[in-house]
TORMARRO-642162 format. One line per 2 residues: number of its first residue (from 1); their letters; for each residue x, z, y negated of N, C-alpha, C. Coordinates in pm, 1 decimal. Example, Ala and Ser with C-alpha at 12.3 -4.5 7.8 and 13.67 -1.06 7.14 Angstrom:
1 = as = 1319.0/780.0/569.0/1230.0/780.0/450.0/1320.0/780.0/330.0 ~ 1285.0/708.0/225.0/1367.0/714.0/106.0/1290.0/787.0/-3.0
This chain:
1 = xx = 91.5/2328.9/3442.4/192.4/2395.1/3361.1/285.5/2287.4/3304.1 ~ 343.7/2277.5/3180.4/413.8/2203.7/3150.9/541.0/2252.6/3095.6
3 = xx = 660.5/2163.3/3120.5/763.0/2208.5/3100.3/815.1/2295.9/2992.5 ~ 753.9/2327.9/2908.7/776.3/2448.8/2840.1/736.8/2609.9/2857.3
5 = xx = 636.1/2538.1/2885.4/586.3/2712.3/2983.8/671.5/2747.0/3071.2 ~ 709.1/2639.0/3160.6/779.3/2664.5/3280.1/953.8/2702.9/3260.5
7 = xx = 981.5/2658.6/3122.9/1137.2/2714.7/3118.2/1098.1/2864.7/3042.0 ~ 999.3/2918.5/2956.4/997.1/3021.9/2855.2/961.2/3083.8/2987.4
9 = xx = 899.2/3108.3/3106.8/859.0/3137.7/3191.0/982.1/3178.3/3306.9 ~ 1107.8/3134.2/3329.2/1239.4/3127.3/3388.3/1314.5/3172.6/3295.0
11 = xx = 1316.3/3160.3/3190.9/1408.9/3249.7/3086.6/1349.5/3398.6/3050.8 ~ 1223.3/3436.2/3093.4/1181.7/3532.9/3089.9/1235.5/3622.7/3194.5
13 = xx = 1210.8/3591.0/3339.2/1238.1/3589.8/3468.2/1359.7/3613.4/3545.9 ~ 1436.1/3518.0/3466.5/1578.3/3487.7/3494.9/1699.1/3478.1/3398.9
15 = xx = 1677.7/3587.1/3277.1/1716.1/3498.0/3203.6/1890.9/3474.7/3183.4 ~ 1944.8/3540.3/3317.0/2099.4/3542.4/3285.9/2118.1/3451.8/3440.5
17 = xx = 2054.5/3442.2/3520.0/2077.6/3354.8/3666.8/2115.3/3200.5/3622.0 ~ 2194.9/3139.3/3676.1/2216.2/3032.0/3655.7/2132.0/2879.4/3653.6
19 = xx = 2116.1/2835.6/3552.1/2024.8/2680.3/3537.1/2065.5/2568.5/3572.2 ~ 2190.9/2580.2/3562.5/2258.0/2463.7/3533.1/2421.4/2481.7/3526.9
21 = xx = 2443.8/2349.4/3607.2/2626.7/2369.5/3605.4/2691.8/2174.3/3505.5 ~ 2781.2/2199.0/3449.6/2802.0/2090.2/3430.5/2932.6/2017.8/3451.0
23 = xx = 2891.9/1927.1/3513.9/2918.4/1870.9/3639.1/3067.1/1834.5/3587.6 ~ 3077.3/1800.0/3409.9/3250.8/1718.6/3398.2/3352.2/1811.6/3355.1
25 = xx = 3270.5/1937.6/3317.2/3321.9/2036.7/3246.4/3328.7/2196.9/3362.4 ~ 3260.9/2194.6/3446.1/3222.9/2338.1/3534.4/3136.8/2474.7/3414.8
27 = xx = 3099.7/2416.2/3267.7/3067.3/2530.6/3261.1/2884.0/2508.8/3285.9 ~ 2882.6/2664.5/3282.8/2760.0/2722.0/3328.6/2633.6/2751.2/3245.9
29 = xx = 2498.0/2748.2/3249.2/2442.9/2758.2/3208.0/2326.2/2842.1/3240.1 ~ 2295.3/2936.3/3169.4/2167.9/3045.5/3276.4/2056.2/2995.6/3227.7
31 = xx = 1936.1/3017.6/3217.8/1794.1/2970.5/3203.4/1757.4/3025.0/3068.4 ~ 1811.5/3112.6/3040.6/1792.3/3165.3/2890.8/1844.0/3013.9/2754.0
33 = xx = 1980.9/2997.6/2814.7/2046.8/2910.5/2768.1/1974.4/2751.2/2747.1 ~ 1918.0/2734.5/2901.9/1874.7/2618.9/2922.1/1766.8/2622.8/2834.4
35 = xx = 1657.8/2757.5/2784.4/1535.7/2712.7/2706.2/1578.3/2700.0/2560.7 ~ 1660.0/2823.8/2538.9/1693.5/2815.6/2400.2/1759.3/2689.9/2358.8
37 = xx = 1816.6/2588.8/2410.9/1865.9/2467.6/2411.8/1782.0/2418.5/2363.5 ~ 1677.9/2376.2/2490.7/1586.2/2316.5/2457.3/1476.3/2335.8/2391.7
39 = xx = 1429.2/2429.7/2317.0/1328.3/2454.7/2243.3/1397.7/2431.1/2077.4 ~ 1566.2/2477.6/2081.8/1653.3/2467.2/1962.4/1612.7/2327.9/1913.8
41 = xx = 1650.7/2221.7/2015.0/1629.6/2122.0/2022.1/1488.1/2051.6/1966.7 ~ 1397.8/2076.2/2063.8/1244.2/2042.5/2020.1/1215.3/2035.7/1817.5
43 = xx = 1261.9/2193.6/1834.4/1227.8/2226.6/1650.1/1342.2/2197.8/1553.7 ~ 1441.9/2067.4/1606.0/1514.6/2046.2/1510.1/1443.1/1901.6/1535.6
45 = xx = 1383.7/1836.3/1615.3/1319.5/1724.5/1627.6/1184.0/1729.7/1545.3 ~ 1127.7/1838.2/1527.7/991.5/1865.7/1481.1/1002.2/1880.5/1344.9
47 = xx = 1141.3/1967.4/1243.9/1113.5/1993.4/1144.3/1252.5/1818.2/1086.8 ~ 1286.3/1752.1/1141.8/1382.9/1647.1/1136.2/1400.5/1522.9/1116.6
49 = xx = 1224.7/1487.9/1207.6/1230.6/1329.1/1190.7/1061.6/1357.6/1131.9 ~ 1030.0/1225.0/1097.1/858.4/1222.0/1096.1/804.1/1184.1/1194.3
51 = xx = 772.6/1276.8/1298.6/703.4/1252.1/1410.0/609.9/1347.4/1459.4 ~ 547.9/1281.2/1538.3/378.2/1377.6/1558.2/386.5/1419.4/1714.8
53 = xx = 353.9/1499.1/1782.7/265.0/1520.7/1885.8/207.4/1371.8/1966.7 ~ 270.0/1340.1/2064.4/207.1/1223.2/2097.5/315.9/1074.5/2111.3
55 = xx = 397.9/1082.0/2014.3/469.1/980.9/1994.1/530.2/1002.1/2067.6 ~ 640.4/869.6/2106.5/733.7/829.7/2201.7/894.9/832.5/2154.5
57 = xx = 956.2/886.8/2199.5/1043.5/931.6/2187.2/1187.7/870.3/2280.2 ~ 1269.1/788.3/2285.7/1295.3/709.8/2356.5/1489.6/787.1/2374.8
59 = xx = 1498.9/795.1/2453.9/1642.0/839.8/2562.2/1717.4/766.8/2641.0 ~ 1822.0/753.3/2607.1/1903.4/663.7/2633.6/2041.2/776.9/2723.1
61 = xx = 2102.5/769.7/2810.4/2188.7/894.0/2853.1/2248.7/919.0/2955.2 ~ 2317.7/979.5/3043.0/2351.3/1000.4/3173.6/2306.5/1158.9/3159.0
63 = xx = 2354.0/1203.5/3283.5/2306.9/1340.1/3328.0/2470.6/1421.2/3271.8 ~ 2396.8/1478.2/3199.6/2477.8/1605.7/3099.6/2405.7/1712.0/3024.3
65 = xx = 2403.8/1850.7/3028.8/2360.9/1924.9/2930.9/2288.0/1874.7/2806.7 ~ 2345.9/1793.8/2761.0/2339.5/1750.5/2635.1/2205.1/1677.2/2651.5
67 = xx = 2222.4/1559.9/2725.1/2108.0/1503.2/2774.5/1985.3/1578.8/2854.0 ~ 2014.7/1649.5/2902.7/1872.4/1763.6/2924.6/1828.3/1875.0/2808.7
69 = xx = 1865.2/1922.0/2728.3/1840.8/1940.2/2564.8/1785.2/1878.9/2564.8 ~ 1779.9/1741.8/2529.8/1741.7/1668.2/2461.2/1563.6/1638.7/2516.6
71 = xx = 1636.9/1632.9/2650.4/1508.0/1542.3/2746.7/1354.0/1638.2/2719.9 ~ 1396.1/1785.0/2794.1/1292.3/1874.8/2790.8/1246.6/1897.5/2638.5
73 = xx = 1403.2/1902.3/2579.9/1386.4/1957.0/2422.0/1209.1/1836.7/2333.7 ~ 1232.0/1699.7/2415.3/1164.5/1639.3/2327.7/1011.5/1634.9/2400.0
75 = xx = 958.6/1711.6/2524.0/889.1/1733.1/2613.8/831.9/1847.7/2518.9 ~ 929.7/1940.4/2515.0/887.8/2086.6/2474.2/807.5/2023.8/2296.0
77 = xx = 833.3/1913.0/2237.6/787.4/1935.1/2125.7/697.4/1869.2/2099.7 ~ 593.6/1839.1/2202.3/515.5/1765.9/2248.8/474.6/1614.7/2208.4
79 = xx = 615.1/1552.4/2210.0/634.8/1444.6/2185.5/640.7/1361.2/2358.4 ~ 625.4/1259.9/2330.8/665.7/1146.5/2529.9/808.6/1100.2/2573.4
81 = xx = 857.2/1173.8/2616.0/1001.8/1103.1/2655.7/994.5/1029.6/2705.2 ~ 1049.5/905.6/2693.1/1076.2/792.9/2752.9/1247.2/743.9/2804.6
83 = xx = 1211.6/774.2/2905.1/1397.6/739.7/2981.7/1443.9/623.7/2986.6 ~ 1581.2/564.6/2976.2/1581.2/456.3/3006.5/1692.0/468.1/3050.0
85 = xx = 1753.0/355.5/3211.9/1859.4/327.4/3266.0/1958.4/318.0/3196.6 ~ 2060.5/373.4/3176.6/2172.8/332.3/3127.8/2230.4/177.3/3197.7
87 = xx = 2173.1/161.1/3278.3/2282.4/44.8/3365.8/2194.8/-109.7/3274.2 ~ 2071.8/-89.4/3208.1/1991.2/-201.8/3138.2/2103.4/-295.6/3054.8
89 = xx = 2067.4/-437.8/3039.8/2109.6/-546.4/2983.8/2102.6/-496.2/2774.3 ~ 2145.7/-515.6/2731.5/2049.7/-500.7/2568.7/1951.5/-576.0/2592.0
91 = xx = 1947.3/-696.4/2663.1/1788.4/-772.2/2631.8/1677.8/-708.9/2709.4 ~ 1731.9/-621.0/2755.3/1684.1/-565.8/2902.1/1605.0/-405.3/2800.7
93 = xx = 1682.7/-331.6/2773.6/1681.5/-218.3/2661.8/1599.2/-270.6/2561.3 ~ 1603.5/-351.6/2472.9/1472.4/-378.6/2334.6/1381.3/-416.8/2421.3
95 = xx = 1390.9/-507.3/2498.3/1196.0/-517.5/2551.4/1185.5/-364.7/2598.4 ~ 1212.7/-278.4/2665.5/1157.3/-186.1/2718.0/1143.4/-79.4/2573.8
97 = xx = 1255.7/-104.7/2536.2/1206.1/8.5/2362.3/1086.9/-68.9/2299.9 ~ 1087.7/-205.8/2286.7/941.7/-239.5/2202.6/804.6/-215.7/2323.4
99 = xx = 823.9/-239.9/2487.9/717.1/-203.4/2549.0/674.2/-34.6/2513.8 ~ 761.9/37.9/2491.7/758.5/187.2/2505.7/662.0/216.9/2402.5
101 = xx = 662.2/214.1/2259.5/592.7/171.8/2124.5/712.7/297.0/2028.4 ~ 824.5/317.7/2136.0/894.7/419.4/2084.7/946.5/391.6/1921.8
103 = xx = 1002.7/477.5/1850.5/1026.5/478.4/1727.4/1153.0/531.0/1671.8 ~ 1214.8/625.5/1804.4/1328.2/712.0/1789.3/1430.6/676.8/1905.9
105 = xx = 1520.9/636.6/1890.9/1616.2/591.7/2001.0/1691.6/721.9/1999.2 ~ 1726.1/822.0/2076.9/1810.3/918.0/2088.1/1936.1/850.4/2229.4
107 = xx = 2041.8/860.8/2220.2/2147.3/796.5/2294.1/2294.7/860.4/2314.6 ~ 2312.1/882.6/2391.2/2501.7/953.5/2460.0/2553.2/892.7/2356.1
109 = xx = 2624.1/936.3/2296.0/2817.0/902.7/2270.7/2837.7/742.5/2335.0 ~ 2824.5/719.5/2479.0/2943.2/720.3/2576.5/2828.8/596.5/2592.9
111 = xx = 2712.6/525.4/2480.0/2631.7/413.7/2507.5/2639.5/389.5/2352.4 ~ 2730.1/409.8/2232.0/2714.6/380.8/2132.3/2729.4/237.1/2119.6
113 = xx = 2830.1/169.7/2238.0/2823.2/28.4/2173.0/2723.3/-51.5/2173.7 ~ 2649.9/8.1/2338.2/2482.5/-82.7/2352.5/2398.0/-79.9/2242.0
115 = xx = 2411.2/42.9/2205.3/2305.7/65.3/2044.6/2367.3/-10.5/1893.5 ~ 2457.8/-44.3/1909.2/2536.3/-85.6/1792.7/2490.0/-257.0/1816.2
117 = xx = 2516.2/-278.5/1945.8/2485.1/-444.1/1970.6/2326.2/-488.5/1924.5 ~ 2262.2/-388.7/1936.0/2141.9/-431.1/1884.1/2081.6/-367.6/1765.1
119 = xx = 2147.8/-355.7/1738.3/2124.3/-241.8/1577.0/2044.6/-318.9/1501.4 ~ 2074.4/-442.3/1467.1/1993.7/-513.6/1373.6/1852.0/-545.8/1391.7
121 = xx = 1841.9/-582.6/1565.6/1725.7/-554.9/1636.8/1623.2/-476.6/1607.7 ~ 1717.7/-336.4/1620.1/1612.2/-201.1/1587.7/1612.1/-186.6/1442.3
123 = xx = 1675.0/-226.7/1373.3/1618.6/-187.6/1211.7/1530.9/-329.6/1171.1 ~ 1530.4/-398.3/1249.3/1397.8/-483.1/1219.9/1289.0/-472.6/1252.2
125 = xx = 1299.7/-362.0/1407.4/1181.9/-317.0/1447.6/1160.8/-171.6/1386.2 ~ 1183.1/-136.4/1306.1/1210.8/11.1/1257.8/1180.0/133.7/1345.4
127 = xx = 1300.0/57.3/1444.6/1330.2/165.9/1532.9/1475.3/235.8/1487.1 ~ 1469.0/367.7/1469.9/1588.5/504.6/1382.4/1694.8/501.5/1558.7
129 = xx = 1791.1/492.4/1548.3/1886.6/501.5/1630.8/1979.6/632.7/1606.4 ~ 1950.7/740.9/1727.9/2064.6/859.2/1603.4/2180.4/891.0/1783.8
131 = xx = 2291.5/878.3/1783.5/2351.3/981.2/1841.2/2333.1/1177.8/1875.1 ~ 2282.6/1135.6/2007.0/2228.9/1327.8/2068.0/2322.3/1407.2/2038.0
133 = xx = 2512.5/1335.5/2012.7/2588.3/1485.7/1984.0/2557.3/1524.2/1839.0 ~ 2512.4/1472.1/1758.7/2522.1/1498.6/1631.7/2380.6/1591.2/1595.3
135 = xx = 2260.9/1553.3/1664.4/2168.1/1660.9/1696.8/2194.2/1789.8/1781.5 ~ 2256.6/1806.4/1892.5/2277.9/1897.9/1986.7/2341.8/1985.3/1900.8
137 = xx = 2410.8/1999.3/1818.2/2518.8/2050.5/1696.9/2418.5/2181.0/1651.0 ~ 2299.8/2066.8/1549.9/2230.9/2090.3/1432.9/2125.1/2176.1/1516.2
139 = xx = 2071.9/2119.8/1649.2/1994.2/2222.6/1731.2/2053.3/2360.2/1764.6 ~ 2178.4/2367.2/1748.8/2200.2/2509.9/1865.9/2180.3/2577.5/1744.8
141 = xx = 2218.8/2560.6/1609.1/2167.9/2662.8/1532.4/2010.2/2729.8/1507.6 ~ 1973.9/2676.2/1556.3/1822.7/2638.4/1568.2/1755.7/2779.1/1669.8
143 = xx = 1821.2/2815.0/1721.2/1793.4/2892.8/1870.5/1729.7/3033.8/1865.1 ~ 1719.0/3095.8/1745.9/1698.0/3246.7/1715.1/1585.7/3248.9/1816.9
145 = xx = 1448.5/3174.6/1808.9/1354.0/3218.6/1825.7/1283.5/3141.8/1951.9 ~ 1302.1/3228.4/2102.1/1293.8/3189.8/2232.7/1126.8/3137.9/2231.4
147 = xx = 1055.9/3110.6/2186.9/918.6/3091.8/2200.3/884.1/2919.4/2214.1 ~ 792.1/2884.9/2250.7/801.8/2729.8/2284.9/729.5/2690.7/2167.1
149 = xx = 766.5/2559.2/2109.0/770.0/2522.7/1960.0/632.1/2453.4/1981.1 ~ 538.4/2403.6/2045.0/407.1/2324.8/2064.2/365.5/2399.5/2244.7
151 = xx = 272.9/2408.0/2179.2/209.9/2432.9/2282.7/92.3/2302.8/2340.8 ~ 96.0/2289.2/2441.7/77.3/2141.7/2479.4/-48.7/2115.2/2548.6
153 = xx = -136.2/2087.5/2536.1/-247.3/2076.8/2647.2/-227.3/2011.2/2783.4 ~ -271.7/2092.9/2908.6/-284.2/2050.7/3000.8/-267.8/1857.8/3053.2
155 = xx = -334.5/1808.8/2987.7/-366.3/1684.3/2999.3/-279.4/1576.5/2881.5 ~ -200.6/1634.8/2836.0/-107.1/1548.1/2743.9/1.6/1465.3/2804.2
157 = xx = 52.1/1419.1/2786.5/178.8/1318.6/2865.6/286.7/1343.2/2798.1 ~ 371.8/1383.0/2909.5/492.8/1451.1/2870.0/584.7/1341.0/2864.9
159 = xx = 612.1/1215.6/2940.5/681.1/1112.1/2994.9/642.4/1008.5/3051.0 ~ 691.1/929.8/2998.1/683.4/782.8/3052.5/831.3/717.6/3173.7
């Protein structure tokens, strides 16, 4: 089962029980919330950037709502999330973005300067650098339709 089944599957189930609490803020999140997030998410990634099924998708973040949107959101659109430590060096961060073969840097607010320090880096590697609050925005409008945006084969890779 892969993580989209498994949240359209809990939002079916559950869909007002709680998913998620966040942790800086106390508010709450039920499983309905948590898919429509993340599927909002997925299909603002799908109809947004030029990217396929397959590609790597690279995350930069701490643990926040925002950052789980994002995470599952880019799971659900059967793209490869690729995580990376926030605590990494920048020299530390581009080798692992050029090992990744990623193409999309998605990144917190609260890591804009790490991405800024190497900016020139990534537009030489034409790697797209975007801030997640400015997507999370453009996703929640996104949400009408609870259904999972790719449906994924068994054997696909969700994460690196």
């Amino acid at each position: 089962m892969n993580i989209g089944t498994l949240l359209e599957h809990a939002a079916n189930q559950w869909p007002d029980r709680c998913a998620l609490i966040d942790d800086a803020s106390g508010k709450r999140y039920c499983f309905r919330e948590l898919a429509e997030g993340a599927f909002g998410f997925a299909r603002k990634l799908l109809l947004g950037f030029d990217s396929r099924p397959g590609d790597r998708i690279a995350l930069l973040g701490d643990a926040s709502p925002h950052y789980l949107f994002a995470d599952y959101g880019v799971m659900c659109a059967g793209r490869v999330r690729v995580s990376f430590d926030p605590a990494l060096s920048c020299e530390e961060l581009m080798q692992q973005l050029l090992d990744s073969g990623a193409r999309l840097l998605l990144f917190s607010p609260v890591h804009r300067a790490s991405v800024q320090a190497l900016q020139s880096q990534l537009d030489a590697q034409g790697i797209q650098a975007i801030p997640l609050d400015s997507l999370i925005e453009l996703a929640a409008a996104n949400t009408a339709n609870t259904s999972i945006p790719v449906r994924c084969a068994p054997d696909d890779i969700a994460a690196l």
